[in-house]
Z-matrix of the N, CA and C atoms (Angstrom, degrees):
N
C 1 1.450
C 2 1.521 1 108.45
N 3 1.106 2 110.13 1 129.38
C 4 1.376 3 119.74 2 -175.41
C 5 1.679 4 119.40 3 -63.98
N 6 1.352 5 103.16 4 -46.84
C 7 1.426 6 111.25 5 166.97
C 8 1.555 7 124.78 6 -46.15
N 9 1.818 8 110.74 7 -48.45
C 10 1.196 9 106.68 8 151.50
C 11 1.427 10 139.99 9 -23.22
N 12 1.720 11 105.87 10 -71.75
C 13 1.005 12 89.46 11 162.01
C 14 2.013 13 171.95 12 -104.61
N 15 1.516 14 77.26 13 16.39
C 16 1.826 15 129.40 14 136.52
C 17 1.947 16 97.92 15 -24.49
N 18 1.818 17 101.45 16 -95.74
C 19 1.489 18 99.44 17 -175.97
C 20 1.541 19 122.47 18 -53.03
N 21 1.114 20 116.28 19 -11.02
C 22 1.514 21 125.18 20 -163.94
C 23 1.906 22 90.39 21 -75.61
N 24 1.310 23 97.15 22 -66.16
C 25 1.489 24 105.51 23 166.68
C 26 1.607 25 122.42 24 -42.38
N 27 1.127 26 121.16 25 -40.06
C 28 1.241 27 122.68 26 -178.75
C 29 1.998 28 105.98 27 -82.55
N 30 0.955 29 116.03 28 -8.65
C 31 1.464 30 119.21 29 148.40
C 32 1.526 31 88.52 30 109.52
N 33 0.973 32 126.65 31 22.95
C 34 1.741 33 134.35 32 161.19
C 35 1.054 34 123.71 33 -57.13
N 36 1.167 35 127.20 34 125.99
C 37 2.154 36 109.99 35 152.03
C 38 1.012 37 87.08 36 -98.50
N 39 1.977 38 85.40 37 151.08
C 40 1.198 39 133.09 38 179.23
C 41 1.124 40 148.71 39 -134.29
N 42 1.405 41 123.24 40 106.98
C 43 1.805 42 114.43 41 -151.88
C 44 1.561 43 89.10 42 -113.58
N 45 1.529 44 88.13 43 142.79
C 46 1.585 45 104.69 44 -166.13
C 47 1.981 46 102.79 45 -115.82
N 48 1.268 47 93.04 46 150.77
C 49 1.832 48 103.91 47 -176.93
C 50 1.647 49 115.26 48 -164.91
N 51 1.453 50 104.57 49 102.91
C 52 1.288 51 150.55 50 165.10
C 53 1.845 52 101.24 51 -14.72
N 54 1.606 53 104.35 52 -49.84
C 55 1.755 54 109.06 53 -164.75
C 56 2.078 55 89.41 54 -150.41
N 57 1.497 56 99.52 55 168.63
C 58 1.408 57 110.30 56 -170.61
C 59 1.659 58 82.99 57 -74.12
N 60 1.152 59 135.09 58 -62.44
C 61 1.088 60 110.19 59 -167.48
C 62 1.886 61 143.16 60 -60.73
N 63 1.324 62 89.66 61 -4.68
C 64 1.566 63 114.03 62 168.96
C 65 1.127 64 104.20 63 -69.56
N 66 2.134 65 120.62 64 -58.28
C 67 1.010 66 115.21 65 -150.55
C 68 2.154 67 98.67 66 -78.05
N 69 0.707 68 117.14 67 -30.06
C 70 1.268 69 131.60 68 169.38
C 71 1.449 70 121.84 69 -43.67
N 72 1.423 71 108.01 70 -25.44
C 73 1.296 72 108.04 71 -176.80
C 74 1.983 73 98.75 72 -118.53
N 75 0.865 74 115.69 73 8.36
C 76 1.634 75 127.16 74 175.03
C 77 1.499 76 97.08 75 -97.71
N 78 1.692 77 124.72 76 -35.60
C 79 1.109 78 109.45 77 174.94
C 80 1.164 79 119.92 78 -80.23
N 81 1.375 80 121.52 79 -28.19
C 82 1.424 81 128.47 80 173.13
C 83 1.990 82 108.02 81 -52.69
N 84 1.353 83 100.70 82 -48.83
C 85 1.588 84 94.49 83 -163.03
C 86 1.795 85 93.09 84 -81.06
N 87 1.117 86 147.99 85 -22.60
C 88 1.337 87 148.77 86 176.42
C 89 1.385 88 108.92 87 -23.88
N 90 1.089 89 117.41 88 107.78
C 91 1.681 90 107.12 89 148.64
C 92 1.642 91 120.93 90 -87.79
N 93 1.515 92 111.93 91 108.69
C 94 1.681 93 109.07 92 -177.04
C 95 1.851 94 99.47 93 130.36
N 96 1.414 95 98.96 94 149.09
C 97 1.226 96 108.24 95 -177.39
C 98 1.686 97 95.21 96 -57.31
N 99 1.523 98 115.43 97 164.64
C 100 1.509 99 133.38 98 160.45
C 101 1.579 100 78.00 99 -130.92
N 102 1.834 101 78.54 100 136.32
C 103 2.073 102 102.37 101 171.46
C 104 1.453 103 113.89 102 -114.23
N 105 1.023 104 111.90 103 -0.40
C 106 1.683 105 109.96 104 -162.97
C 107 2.052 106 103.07 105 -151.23
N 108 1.122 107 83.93 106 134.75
C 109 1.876 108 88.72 107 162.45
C 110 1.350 109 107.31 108 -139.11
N 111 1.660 110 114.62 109 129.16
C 112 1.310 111 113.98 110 175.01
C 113 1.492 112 103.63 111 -110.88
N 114 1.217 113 112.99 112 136.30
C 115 1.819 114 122.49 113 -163.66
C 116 1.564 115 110.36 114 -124.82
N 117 0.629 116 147.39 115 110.19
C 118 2.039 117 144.73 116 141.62
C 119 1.459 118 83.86 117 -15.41
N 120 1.417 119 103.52 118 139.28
C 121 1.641 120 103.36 119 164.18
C 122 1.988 121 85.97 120 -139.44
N 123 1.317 122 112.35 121 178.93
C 124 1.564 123 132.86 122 169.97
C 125 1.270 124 122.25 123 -139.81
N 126 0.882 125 123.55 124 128.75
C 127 1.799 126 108.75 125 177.74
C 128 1.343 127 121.46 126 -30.27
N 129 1.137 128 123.32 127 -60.18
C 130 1.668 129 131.48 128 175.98
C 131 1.423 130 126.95 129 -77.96
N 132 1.824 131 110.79 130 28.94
C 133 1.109 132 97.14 131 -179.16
C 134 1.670 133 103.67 132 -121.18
N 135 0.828 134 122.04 133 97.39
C 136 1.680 135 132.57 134 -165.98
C 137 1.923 136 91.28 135 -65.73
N 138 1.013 137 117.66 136 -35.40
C 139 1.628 138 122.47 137 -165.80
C 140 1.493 139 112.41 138 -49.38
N 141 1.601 140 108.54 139 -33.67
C 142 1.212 141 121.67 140 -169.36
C 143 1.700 142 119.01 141 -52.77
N 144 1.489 143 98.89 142 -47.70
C 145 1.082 144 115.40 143 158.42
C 146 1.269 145 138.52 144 -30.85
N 147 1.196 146 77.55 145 -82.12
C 148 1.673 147 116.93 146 173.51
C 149 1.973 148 110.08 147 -29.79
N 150 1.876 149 107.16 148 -44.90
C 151 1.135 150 121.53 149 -170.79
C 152 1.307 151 110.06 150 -75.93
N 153 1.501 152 117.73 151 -58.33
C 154 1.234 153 125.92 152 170.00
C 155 1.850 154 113.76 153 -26.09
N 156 1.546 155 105.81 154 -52.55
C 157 1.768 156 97.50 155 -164.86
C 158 1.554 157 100.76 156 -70.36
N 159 1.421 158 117.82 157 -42.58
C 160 1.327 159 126.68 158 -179.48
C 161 1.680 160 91.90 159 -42.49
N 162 1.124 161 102.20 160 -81.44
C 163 2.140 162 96.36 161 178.55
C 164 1.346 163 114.02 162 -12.87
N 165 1.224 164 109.86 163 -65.00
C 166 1.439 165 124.06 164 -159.62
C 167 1.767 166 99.24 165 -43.15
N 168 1.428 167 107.05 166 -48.08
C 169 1.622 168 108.81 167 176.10
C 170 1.461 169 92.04 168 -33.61
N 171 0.802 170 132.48 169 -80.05
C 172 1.177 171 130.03 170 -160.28
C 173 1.573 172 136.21 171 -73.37
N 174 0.991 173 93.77 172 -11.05
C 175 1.587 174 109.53 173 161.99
C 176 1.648 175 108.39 174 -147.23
N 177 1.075 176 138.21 175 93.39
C 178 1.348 177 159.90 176 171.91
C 179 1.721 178 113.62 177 -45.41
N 180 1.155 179 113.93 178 -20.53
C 181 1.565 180 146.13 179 -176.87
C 182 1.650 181 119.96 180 -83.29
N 183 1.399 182 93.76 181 -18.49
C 184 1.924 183 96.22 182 -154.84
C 185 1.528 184 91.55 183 -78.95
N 186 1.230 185 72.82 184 179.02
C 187 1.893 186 89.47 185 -179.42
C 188 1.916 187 86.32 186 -172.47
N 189 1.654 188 80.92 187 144.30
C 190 1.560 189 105.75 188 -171.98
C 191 1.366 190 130.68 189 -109.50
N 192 1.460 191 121.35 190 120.49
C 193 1.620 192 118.05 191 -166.00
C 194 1.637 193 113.76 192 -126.61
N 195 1.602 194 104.53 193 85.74
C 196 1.759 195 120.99 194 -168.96
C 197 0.983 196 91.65 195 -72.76
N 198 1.611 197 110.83 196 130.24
C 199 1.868 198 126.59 197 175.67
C 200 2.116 199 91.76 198 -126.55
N 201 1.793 200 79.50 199 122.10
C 202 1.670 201 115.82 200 -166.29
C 203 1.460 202 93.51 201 -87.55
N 204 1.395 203 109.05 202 139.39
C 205 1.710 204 111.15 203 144.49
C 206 1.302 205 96.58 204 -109.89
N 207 1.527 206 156.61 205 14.58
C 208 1.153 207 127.09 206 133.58
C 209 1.691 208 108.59 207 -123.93
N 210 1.495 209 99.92 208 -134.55
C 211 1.459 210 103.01 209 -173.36
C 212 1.664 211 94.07 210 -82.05
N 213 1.794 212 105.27 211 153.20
C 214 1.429 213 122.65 212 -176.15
C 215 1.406 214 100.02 213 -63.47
N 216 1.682 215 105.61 214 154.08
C 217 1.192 216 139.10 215 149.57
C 218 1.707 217 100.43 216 -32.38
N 219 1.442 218 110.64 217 150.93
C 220 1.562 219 121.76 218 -176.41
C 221 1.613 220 84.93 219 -88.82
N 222 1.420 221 150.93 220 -64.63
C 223 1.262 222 125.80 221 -178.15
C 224 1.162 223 129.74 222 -44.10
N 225 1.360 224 120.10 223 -27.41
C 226 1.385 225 121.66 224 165.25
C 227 1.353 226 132.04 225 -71.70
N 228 1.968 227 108.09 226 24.41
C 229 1.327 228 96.71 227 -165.67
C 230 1.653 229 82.87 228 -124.39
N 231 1.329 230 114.52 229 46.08
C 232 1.401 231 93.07 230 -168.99
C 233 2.075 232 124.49 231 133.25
N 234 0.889 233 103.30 232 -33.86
C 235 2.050 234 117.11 233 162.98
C 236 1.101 235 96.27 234 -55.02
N 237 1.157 236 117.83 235 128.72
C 238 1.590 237 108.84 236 157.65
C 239 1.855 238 112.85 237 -80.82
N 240 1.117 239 108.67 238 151.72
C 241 1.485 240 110.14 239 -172.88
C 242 1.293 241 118.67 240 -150.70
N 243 1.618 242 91.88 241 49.44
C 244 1.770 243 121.61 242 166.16
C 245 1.582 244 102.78 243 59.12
N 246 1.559 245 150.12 244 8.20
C 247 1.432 246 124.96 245 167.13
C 248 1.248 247 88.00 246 -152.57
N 249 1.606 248 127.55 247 174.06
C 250 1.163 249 153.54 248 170.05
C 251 1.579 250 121.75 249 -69.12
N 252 1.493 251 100.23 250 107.91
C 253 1.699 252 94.70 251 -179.22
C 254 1.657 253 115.09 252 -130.32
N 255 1.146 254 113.89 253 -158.51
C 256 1.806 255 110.03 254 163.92
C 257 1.500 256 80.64 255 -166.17
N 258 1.495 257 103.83 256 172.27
C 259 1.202 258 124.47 257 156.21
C 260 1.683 259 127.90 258 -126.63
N 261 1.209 260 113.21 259 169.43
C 262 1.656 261 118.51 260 179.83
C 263 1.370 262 104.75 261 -141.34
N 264 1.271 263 102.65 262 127.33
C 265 1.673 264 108.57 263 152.54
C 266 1.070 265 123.18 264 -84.59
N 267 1.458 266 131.91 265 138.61
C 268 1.162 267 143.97 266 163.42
C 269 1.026 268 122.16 267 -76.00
N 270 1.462 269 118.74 268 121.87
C 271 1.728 270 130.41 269 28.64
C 272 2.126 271 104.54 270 -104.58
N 273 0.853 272 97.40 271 111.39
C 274 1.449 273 101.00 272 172.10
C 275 1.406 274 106.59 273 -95.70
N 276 1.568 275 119.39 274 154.43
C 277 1.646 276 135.51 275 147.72
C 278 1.916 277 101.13 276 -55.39
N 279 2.209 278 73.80 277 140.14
C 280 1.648 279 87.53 278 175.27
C 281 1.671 280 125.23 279 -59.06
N 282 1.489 281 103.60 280 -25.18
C 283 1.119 282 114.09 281 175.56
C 284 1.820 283 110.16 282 -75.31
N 285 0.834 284 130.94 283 -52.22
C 286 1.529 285 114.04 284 164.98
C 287 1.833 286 109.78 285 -57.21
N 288 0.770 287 115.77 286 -2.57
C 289 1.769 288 101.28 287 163.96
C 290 1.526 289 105.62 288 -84.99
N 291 1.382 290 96.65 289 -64.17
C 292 1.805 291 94.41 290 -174.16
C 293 1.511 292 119.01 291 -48.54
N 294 1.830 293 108.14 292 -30.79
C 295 1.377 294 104.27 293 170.36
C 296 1.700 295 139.87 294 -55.31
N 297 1.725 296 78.91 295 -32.94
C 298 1.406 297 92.11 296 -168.75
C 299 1.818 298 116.55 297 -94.96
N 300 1.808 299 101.50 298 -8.30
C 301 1.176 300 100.07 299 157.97
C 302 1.487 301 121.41 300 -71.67
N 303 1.403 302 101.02 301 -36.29
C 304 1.638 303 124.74 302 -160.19
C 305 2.078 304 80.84 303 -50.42
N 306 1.396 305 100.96 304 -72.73
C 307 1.406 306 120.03 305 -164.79
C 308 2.109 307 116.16 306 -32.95
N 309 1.680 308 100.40 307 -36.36
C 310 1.333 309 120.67 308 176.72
C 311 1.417 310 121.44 309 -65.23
N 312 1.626 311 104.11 310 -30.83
C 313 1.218 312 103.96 311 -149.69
C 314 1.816 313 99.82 312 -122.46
N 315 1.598 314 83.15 313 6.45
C 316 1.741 315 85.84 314 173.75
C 317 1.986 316 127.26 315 104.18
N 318 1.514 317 82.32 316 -15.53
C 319 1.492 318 105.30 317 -165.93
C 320 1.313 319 126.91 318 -69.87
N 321 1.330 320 171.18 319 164.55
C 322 0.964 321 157.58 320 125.44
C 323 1.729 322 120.19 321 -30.06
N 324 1.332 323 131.41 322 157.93
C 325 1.484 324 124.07 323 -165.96
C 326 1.790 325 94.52 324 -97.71
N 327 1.277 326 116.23 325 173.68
C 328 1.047 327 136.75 326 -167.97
C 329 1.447 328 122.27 327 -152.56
N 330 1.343 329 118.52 328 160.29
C 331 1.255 330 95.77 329 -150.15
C 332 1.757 331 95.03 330 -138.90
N 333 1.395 332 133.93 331 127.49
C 334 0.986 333 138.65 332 176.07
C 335 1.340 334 140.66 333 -106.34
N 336 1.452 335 164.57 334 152.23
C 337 1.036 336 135.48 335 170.13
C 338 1.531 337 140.07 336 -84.05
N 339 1.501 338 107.26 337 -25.71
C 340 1.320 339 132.48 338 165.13
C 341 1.597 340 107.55 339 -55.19
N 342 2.228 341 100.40 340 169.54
C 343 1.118 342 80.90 341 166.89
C 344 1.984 343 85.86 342 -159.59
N 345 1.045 344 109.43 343 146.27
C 346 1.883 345 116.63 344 -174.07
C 347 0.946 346 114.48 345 -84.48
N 348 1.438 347 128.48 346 162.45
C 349 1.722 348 127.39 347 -145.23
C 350 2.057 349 78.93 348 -145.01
């Protein structure tokens, strides 16, 4: 995943997971807060959601960043859905990723020259 290694660069760790249930069990064995989940989302997939709060059990901290290949989910325009998220359409600039992590996670924005396809 390209984004991966995007945050890697931005001086992040990063634990990577194939299916929700992978990533689910990476959070389980984690020692240390996880602050961020970046997810594939689809318009019609309400589950996405749904997974994220279940996470949160387990990390109380997260905050969620759904990356679209088309137009967002209708909850994402506005429902609240109990934690802190944003979204991106694809293909965004690298600099709107780092921003919009920066923005999630509390941080000041940053500014890059590149940009992701």
């Amino acid at each position: 995943m390209a984004q991966s290694l995007i945050l890697r660069c931005f001086g992040y760790t990063v634990l990577e997971a194939a299916s929700r249930g992978e990533a689910w069990r990476t959070c389980v064995r984690h020692r240390g807060p996880i602050h961020l989940i970046l997810m594939k989302a689809s318009r019609n997939d309400d589950s996405t959601s749904g997974f994220v709060a279940r996470l949160q059990l387990l990390c109380p901290q997260i905050r969620a960043l759904f990356l679209f290949n088309g137009p967002q989910m209708e909850w994402a325009d506005g429902q609240s859905i109990g934690y802190q998220y944003a979204c991106l359409q694809k293909p965004f600039p690298v600099d709107t990723l780092a921003d919009t992590i920066g923005e999630l996670l509390g941080r000041p924005k940053s500014r890059t020259a590149s940009s992701l396809s």
